[in-house]
LUMNU-752421 format. One record per residue (C-alpha): x, y, z; residue in three letters. Coordinates in pm, 1 decimal. Each point is the difference from the previous one (the first is absolute). Layout:
// residues N
SITE,X,Y,Z,ala
...
END
This chain:
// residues 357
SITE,-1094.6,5549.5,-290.0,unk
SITE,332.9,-22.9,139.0,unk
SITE,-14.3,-348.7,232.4,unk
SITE,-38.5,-344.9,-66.5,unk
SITE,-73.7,-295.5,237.5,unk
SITE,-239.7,-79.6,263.6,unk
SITE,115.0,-86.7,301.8,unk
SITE,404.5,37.8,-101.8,unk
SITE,-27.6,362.6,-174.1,unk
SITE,253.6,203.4,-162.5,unk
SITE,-24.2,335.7,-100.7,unk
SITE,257.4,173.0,-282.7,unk
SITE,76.3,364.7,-50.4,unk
SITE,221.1,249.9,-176.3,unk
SITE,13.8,96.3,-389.7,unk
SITE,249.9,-91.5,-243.2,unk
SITE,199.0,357.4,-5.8,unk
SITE,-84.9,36.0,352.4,unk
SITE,236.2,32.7,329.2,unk
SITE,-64.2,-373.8,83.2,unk
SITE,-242.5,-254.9,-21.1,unk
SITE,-74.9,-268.0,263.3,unk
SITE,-249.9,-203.6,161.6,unk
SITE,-171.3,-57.3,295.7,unk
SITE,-85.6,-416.9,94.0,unk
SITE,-275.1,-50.4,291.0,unk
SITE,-98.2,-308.6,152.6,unk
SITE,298.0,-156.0,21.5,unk
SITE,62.0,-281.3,279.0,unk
SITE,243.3,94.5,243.0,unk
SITE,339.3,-216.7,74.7,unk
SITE,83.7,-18.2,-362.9,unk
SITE,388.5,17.1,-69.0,unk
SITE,33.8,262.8,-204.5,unk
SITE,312.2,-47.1,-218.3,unk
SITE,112.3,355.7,-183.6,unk
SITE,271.2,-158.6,-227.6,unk
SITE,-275.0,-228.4,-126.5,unk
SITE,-255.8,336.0,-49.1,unk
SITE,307.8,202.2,-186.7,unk
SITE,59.6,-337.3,-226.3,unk
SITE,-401.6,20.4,-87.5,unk
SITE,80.6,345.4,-78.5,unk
SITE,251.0,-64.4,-206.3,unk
SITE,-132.5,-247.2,-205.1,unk
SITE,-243.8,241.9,-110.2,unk
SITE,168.4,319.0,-27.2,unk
SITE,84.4,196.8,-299.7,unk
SITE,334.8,93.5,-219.5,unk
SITE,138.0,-339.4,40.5,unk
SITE,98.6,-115.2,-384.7,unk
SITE,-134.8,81.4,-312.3,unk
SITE,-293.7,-204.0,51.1,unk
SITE,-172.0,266.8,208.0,unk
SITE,-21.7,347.6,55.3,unk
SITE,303.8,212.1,56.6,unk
SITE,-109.1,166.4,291.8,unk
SITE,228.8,-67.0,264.9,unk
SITE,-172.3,53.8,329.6,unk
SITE,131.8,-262.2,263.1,unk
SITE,-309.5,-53.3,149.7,unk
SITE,153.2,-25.4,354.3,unk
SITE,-244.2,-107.9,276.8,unk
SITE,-104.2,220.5,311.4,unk
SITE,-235.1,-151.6,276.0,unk
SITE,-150.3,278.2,236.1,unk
SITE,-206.6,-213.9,231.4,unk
SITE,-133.8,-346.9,77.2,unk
SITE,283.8,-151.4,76.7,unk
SITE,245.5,-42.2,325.1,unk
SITE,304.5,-198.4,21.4,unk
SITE,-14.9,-204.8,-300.9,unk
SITE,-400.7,-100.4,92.9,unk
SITE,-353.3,150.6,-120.4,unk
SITE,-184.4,114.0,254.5,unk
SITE,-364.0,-43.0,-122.9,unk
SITE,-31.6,427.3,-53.7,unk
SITE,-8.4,117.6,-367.7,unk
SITE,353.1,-9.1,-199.4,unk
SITE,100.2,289.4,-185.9,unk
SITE,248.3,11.9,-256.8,unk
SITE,156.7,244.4,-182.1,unk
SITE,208.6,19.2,-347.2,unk
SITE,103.1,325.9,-138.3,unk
SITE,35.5,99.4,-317.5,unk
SITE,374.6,96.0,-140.3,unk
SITE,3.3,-3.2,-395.7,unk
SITE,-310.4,258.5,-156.7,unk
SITE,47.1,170.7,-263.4,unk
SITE,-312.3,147.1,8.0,unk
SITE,93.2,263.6,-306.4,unk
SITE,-37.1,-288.4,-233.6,unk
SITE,-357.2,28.0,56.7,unk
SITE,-62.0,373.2,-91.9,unk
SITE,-13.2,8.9,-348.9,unk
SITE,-292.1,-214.5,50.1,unk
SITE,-176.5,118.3,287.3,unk
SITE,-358.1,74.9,-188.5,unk
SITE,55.7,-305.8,-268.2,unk
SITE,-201.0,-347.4,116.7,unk
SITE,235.8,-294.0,-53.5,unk
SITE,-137.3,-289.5,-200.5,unk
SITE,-56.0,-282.2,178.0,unk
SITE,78.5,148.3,325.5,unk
SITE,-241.8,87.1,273.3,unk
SITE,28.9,383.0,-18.1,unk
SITE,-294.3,41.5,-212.7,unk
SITE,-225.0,-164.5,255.0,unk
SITE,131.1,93.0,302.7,unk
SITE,-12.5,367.3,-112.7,unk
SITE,-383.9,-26.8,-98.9,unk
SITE,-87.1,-154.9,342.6,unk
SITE,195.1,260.8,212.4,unk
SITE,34.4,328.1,-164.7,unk
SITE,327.3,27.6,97.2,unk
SITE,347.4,-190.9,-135.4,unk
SITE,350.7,-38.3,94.5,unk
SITE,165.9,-41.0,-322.0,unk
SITE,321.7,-146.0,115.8,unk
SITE,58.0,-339.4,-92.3,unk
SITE,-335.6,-77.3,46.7,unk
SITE,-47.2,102.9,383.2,unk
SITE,-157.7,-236.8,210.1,unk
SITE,-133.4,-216.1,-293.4,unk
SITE,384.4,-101.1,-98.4,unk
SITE,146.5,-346.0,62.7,unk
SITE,254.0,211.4,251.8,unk
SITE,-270.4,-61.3,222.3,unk
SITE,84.1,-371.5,25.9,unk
SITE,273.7,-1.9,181.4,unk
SITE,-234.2,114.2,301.7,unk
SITE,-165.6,-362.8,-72.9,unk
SITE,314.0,-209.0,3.9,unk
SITE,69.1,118.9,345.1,unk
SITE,-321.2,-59.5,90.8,unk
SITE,39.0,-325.4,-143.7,unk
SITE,336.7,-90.4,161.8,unk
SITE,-170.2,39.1,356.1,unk
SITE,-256.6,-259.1,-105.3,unk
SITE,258.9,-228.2,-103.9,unk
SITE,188.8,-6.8,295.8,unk
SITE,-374.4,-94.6,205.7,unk
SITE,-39.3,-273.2,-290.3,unk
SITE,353.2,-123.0,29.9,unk
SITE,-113.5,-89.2,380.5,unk
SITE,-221.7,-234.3,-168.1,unk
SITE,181.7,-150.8,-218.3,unk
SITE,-178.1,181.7,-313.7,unk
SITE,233.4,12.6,-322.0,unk
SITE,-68.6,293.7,-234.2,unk
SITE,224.5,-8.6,-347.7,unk
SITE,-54.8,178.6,-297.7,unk
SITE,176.2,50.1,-386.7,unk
SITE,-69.4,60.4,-344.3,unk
SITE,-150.0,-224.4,-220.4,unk
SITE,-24.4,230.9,-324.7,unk
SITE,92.8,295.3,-166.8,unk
SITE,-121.2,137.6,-311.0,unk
SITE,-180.2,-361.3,-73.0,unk
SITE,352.5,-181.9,63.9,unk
SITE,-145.1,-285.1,246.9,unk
SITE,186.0,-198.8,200.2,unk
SITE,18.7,-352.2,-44.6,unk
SITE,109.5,-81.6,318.6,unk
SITE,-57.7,164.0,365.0,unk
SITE,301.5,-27.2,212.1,unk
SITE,0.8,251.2,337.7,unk
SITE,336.1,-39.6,73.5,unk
SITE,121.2,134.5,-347.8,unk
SITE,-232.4,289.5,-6.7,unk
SITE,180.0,141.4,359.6,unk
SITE,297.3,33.5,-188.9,unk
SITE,-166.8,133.8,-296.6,unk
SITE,69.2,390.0,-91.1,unk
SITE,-368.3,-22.6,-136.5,unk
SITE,-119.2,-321.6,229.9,unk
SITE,-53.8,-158.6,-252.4,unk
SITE,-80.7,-333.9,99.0,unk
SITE,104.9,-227.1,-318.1,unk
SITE,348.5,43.9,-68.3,unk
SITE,2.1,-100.2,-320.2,unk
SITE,-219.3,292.0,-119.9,unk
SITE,135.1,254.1,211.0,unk
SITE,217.0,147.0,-255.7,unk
SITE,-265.6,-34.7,-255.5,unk
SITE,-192.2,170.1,235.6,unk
SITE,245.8,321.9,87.3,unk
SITE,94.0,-2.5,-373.1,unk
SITE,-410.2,105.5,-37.5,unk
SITE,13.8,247.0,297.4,unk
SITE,320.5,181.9,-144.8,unk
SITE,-146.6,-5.4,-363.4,unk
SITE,-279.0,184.5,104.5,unk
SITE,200.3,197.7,220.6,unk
SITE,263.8,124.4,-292.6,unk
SITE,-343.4,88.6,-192.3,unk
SITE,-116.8,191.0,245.3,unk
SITE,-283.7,-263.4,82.9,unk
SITE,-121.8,-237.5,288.9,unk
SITE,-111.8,-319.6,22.7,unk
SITE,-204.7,-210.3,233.7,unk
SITE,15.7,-303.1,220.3,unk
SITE,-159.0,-255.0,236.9,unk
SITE,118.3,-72.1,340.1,unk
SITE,-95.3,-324.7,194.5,unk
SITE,-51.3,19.4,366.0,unk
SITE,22.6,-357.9,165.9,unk
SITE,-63.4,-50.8,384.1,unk
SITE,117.7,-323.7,154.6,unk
SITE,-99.5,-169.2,355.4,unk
SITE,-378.9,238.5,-27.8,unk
SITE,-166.5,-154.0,256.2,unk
SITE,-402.4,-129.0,-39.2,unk
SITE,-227.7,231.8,80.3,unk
SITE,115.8,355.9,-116.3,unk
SITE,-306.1,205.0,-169.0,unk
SITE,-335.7,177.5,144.9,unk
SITE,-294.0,-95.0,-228.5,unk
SITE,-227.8,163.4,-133.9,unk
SITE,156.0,321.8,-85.2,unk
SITE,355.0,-12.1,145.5,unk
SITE,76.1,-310.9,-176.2,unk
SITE,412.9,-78.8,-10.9,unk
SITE,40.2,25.5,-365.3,unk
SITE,-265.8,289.6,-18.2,unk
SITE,262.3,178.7,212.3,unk
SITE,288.2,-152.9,-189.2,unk
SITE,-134.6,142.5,-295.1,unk
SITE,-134.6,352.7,157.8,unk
SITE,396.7,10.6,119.8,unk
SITE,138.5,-77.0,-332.9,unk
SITE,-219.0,236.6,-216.2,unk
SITE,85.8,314.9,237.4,unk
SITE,412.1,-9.6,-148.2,unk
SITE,57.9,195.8,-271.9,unk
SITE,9.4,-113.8,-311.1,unk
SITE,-179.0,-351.6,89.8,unk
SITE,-271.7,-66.0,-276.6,unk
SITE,-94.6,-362.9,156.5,unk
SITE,25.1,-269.2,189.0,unk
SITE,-42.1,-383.8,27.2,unk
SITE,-6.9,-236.4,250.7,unk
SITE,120.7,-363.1,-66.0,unk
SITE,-72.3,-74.7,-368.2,unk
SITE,-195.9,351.2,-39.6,unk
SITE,-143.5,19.7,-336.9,unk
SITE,135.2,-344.2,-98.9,unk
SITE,-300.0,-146.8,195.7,unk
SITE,-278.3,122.7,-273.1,unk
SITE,133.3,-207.6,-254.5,unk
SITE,-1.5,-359.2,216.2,unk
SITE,-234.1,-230.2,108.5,unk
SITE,-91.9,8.2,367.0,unk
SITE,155.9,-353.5,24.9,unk
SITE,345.8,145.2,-137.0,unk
SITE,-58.7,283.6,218.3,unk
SITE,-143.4,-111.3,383.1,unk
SITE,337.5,-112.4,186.9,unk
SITE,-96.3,-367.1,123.7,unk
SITE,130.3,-69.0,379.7,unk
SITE,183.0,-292.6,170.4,unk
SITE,130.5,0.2,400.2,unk
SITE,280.3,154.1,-53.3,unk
SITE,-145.0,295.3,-256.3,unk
SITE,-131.1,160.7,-307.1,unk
SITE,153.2,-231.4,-307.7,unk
SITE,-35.4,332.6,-150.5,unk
SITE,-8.0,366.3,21.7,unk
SITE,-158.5,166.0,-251.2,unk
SITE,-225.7,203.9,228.4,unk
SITE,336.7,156.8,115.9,unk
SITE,-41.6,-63.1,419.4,unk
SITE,-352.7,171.0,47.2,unk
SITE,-351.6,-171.9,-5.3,unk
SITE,-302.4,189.6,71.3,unk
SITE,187.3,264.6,85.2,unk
SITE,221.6,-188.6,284.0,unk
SITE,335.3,-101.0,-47.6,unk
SITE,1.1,-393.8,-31.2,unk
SITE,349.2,-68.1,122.9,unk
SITE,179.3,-32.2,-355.9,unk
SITE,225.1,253.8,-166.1,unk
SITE,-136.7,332.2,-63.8,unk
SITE,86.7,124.6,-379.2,unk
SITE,-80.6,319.2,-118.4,unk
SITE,60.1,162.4,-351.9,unk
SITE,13.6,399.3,26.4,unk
SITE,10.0,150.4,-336.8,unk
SITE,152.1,351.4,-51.8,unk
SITE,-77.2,203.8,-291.2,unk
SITE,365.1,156.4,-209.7,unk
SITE,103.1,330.5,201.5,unk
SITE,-203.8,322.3,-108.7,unk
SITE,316.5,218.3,-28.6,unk
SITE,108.2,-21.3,-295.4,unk
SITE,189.3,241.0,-218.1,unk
SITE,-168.8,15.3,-284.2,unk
SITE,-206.3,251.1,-141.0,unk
SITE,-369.9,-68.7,100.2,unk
SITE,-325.4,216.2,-79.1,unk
SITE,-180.1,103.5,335.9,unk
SITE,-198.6,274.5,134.4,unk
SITE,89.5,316.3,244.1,unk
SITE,-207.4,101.4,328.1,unk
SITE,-168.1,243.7,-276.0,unk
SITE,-100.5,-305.2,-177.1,unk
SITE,184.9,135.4,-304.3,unk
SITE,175.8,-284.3,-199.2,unk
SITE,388.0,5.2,21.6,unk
SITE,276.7,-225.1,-37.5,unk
SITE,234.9,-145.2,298.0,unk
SITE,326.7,-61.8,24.0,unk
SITE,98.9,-161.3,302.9,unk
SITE,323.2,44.8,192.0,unk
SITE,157.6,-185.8,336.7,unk
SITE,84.4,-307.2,121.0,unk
SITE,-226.2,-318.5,-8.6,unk
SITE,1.2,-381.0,-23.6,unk
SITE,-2.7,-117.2,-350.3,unk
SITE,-188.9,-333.0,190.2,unk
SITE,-219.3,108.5,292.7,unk
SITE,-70.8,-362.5,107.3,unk
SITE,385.3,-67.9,81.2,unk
SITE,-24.9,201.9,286.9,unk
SITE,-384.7,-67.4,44.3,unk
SITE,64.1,-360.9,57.9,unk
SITE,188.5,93.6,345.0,unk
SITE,-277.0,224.3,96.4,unk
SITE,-280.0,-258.0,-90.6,unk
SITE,184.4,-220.6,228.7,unk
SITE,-68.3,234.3,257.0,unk
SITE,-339.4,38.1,-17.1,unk
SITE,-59.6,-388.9,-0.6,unk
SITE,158.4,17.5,315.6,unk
SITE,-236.0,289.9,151.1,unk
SITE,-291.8,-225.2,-111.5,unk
SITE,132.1,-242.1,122.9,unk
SITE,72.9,112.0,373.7,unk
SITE,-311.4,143.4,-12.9,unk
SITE,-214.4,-319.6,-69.9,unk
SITE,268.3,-203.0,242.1,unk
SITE,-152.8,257.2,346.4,unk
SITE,-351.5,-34.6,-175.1,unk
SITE,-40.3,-349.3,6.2,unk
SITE,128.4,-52.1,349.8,unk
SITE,-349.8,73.4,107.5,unk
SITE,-210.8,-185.6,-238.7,unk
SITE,-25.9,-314.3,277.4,unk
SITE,-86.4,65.5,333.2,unk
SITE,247.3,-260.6,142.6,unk
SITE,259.0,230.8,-178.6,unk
SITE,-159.7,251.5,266.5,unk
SITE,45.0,-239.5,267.7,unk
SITE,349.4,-48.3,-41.9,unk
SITE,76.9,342.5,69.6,unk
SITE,-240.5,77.9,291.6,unk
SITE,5.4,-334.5,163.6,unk
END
């Protein structure tokens, strides 16, 4: 499947040695002020061959919109958007062509289809993501009109946790980083592992301020279901928690239920969402991403012949996936997000009225 969302729906396509990539978003309300420089910036944040924290594949990522949109304003017809690709270097992929990567998804997406495009992974590659971010940056701009705060940064690389979470710092961060007093512990890990011809892993934390009450479609469409359902489709994610996550096991369920006053939750362990439904609090959100698969080191694998070989990998990848995943994590809270926000407006029928009447 190649769409996500309900009622706000995006679509992605293109490969990762393709022409271009792009997406198309449906369901999106008309009379939003669309903003380009703020789209581009999204772009940007996510794009490749920026410093030696991520891959050097310089494509600029530069932002075409084909429809949807007329004088600055959505009209309420699908948006299409467009990036092409301007950096392959597809050859780097030849020597390898019939070899299945370890840890990659080539083995598996070759014995479900029959068929496999070889270059940098094809359609299963993180190259795909950028597709998402724009997605993402349209939902941002319809959750901006509501006053919906979406911020993101990294919380730890190669087990190097942050002892402190400070948003502000991590937008000025090469690696977002969001503790600036193990950020250089933190790219001294990345480049290690990098000189060895290694990766290493991280976590990103998602955080969403001003979420209304109310966001979430139990049973089966619950709003961290979909949170999580969003998070697990990136590349590279492994898992996910939601407020204290795993943390919660190990307490008692007096430690763990957040007690209420007037004016709030005293706490917020179950990280915004209650049954499903957003409760009004901050949102947090863990997204863990496993150490990029490209590494180049010699690694026994198997060919299409199933014959055991070795592979050597060539080319250009992140030595930490989840710098660059963080941004496009972000994104997808902010599809689920816009999603849930036109979903709920009919889950009262004086909601109905207000409209109509």
């Amino acid at each position: 499947m190649n769409s996500f969302g309900y009622k706000f729906k995006f679509t992605t396509f293109g490969e990762s040695h393709g022409k271009a990539l792009g997406c198309l978003v449906d369901g999106v309300p008309a009379g939003i002020k669309i903003d380009e420089e703020f789209i581009q910036n999204e772009m940007n944040r996510r794009k490749p061959g920026k410093n030696a924290y991520a891959t050097a594949r310089n494509e600029g990522d530069k932002i075409e919109i084909l429809s949807g949109v007329f004088e600055g304003l959505t009209t309420g017809t699908p948006i299409s958007m467009v990036i092409f690709n301007e950096n392959q270097k597809s050859k780097d992929y030849t020597k390898i062509k019939d070899l299945f990567r370890p840890g990659h998804a080539d083995f598996t997406y070759f014995h479900k289809y029959g068929v496999r495009d070889y270059r940098g992974g094809g359609r299963s590659s993180a190259r795909e993501t950028a597709a998402r971010v724009a997605a993402g940056s349209i939902a941002k701009l319809m959750l901006n009109e509501l006053g919906i705060e979406i911020q993101s940064g990294i919380c730890e690389i190669d087990g190097i946790k942050s002892s402190q979470i400070d948003f502000e710092f991590a937008k000025t961060s090469e690696i977002f980083s969001l503790d600036k007093n193990k950020e250089q512990f933190q790219k001294d890990a990345i480049l290690e592992a990098k000189s060895k011809h290694n990766s290493v892993g991280g976590v990103a934390l998602i955080n969403v301020k001003n979420c209304p009450i109310g966001l979430g479609e139990p049973l089966y469409f619950k709003l961290d279901a979909q949170i999580a359902n969003a998070m697990m489709s990136i590349n590279a994610v492994k898992a996910v928690e939601i407020g204290d996550g795993i943390e919660s096991v190990s307490k008692k369920g007096q430690e763990n239920n957040d007690e209420i006053r007037k004016d709030g939750f005293k706490t917020n362990h179950s990280g915004g969402i209650l049954g499903g439904i957003s409760n009004g609090d901050e949102i947090n959100v863990k997204v863990y991403f496993k150490p990029t698969p490209s590494i180049f080191i010699k690694q026994e694998t198997v060919d299409t012949n199933d014959k055991e070989v070795d592979c050597e990998l060539k080319g250009r990848h992140d030595p930490c996936v989840a710098i660059r995943g963080s941004v496009v994590a972000e994104s997808m809270m902010a599809l689920v997000l816009a999603d849930m926000a036109l979903l709920n407006m009919s889950s009262k029928i004086e909601n109905i009225k207000k409209v109509y009447n």
